[in-house]
N, C-alpha and C positions, 0 to 999 in steps of 0.2 A: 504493500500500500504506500509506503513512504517512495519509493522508487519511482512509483507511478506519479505521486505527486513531485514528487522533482523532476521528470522528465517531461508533466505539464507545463511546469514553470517555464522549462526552458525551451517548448516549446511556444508558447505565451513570447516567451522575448523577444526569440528567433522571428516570429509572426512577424511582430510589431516593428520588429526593424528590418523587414524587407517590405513590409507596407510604407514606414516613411524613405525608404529610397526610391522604390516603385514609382509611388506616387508624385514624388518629388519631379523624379527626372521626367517623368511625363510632361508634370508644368512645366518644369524648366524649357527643355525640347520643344515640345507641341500646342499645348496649351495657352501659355502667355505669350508668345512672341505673335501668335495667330489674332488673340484677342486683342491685343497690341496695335497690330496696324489695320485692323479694322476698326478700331478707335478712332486712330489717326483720321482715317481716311474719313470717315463722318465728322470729325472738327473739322477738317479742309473743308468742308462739305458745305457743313452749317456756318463758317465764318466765309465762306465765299457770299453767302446767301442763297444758295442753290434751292431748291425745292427736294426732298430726298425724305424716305420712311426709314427710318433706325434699322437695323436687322437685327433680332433678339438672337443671335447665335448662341451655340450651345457652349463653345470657348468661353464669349464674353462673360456669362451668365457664371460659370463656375471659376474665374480668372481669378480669384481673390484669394488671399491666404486662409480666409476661414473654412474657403470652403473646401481648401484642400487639406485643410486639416479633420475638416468632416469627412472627404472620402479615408483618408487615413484610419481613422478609427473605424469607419464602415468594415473596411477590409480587414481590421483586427478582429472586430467582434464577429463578422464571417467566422476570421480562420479559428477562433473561439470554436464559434457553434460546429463549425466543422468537424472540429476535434470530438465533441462532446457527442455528435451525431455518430460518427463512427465506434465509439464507442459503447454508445447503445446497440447499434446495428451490431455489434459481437456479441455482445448480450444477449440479443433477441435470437442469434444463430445457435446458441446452448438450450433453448427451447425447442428446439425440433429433436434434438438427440434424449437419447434416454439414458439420465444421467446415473439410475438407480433400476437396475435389474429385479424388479418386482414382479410373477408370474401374476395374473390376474386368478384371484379368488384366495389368493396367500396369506397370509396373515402371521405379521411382525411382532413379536413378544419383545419386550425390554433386554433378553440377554443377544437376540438376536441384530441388533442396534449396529455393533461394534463390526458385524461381517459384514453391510451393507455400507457403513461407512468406509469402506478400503479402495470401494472402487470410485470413492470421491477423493479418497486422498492420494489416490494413483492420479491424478490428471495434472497436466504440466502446471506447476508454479503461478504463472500468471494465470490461468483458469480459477485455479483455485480463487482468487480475490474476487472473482465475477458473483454477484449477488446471487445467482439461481445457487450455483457451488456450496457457495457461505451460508443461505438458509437452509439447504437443507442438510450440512452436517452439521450444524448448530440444533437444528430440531433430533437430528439421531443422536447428538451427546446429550441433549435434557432427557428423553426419551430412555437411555440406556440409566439415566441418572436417578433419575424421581420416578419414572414409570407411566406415566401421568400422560393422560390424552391431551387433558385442556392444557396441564403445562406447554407441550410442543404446539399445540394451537396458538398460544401466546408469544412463544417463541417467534413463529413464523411471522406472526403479523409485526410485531416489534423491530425483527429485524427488517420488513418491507416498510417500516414506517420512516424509522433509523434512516434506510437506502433514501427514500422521495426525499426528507429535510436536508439528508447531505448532498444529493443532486439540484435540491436548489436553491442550496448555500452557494453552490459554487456558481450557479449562475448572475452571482451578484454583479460579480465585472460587467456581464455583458448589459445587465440593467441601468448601471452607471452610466456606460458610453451610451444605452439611448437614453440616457437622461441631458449630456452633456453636447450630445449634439445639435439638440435644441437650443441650448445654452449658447453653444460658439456661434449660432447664426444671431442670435440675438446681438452677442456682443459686437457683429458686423453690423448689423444695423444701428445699435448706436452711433459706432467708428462713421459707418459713412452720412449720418444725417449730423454727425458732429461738423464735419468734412462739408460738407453743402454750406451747413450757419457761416462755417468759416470765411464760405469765399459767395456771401452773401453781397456784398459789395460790387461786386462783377457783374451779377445779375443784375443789378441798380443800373448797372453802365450799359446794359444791354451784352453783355458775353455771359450766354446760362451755359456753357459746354462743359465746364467745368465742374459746376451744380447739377449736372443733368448726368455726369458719370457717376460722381457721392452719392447720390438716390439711387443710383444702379447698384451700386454695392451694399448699398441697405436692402433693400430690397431681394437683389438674390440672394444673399448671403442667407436669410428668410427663409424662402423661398427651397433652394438647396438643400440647407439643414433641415428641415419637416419633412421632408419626400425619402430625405436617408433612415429620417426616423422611424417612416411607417416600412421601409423595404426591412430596417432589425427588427421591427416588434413583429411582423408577421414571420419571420424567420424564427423568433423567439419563440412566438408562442406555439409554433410548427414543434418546434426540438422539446417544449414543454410537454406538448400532449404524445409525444413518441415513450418518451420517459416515463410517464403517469401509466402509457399502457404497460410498457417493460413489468415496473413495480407490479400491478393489478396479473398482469401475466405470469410472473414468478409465484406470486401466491396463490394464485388458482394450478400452476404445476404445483406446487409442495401438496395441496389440498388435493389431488388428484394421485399425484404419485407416489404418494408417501404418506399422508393423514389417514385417507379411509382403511389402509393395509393395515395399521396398529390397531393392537388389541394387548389391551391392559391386563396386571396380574388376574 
């Protein structure tokens, strides 16, 4: 378990710093210098006096540092859910197998516990920490211990309870960055409506180009950051209800594979 969670972590790092290179060098390259002189080219445009319609480009709209800091964390909290999706999906693959060689019409007595438990502790290492694994040799050692039906009944559920709180503990990260993505777009639209008062003066004189780019970046910045936040929360709540069935599926295997087969002293 400790293992796993350190090669989280450093999977989590790893993530996050090939998202802000990624993304960077995108801006850097493609992004800004595009949005750049089609800027340009519309001040020319507008201080000629031309007659001409703005073009909401998709560069322009995301040109800004907020918002590249929005896709950044997007792409972390992806490679997040990613992680956490595939590991369910191994989870749910231990579901199809039969982890406990019980004939049908058998019946498990308390000394019998101990021989059924072997061929769960036969299964490679990392299996072992997989929730299906862990509930049910945890119900064969209470089971060998007390004897007790309702005890391993308890058991089971305790430890799928246990499983759900710590699967969505760990999904706090990803609640954070949609929380904070919101946040960065806001703080662009401050920036850029601070940005416009600034050069409120200009407009007085008749030049709004300059005021009319600051309201752009308030705006998208806005704009950007709510559209990332509903692509994670629907992602979120996707990899939530995968998880929920996992949990609800491992406890109907233990009930299925292993509860109805005991029979008490």
């Amino acid at each position: 378990m400790k293992h796993r969670l350190s090669s989280e972590f450093i999977y989590q790092l790893f993530a996050l710093l090939l998202a802000v290179i990624v993304v960077h060098a995108i801006y850097v390259g493609v992004i800004r210098p595009s949005a750049d002189a089609q800027i340009q080219r519309e001040m020319a445009l507008q201080a000629a006096g031309g007659d001409f319609v703005p073009e909401r480009s998709f560069a322009v709209v995301i040109r800004d540092f907020e918002q590249e800091a929005c896709f950044i964390l997007l792409l972390w909290a992806l490679a997040i859910m990613g992680y956490k999706a595939r590991c369910t999906l191994r989870e749910q693959e231990l579901l199809q197998r039969r982890l406990l060689e019980i004939p049908e019409g058998t019946s498990v007595l308390p000394q019998d516990a101990r021989e059924y438990s072997r061929s769960l502790e036969a299964l490679p290492e990392p299996e072992q920490d997989l929730l299906l694994p862990r509930t049910l040799l945890s119900a064969l050692q209470r089971f060998a211990t007390t004897g007790s039906i309702q005890a391993v009944s308890d058991t089971i559920k305790e430890s799928c309870e246990v499983e759900s709180e710590r699967l969505d503990s760990e999904l706090s990260m990803v609640r954070y960055i949609a929380w904070a993505i919101p946040s960065i777009g806001f703080i662009g639209t401050v920036r850029g409506i601070g940005a416009a008062l600034g050069q409120a003066y200009k407009a007085v004189e008749g030049d709004i180009s300059g005021v009319t780019v600051s309201l752009g970046v308030a705006f998208n910045s806005t704009f950007v950051a709510l559209v990332l936040s509903i692509v994670i929360m629907f992602c979120l709540h996707q990899l939530q209800l995968s998880q929920e069935r996992l949990v609800l599926d491992c406890q109907r295997y233990a009930d299925q594979r292993l509860l109805r087969h005991l029979v008490a002293h």
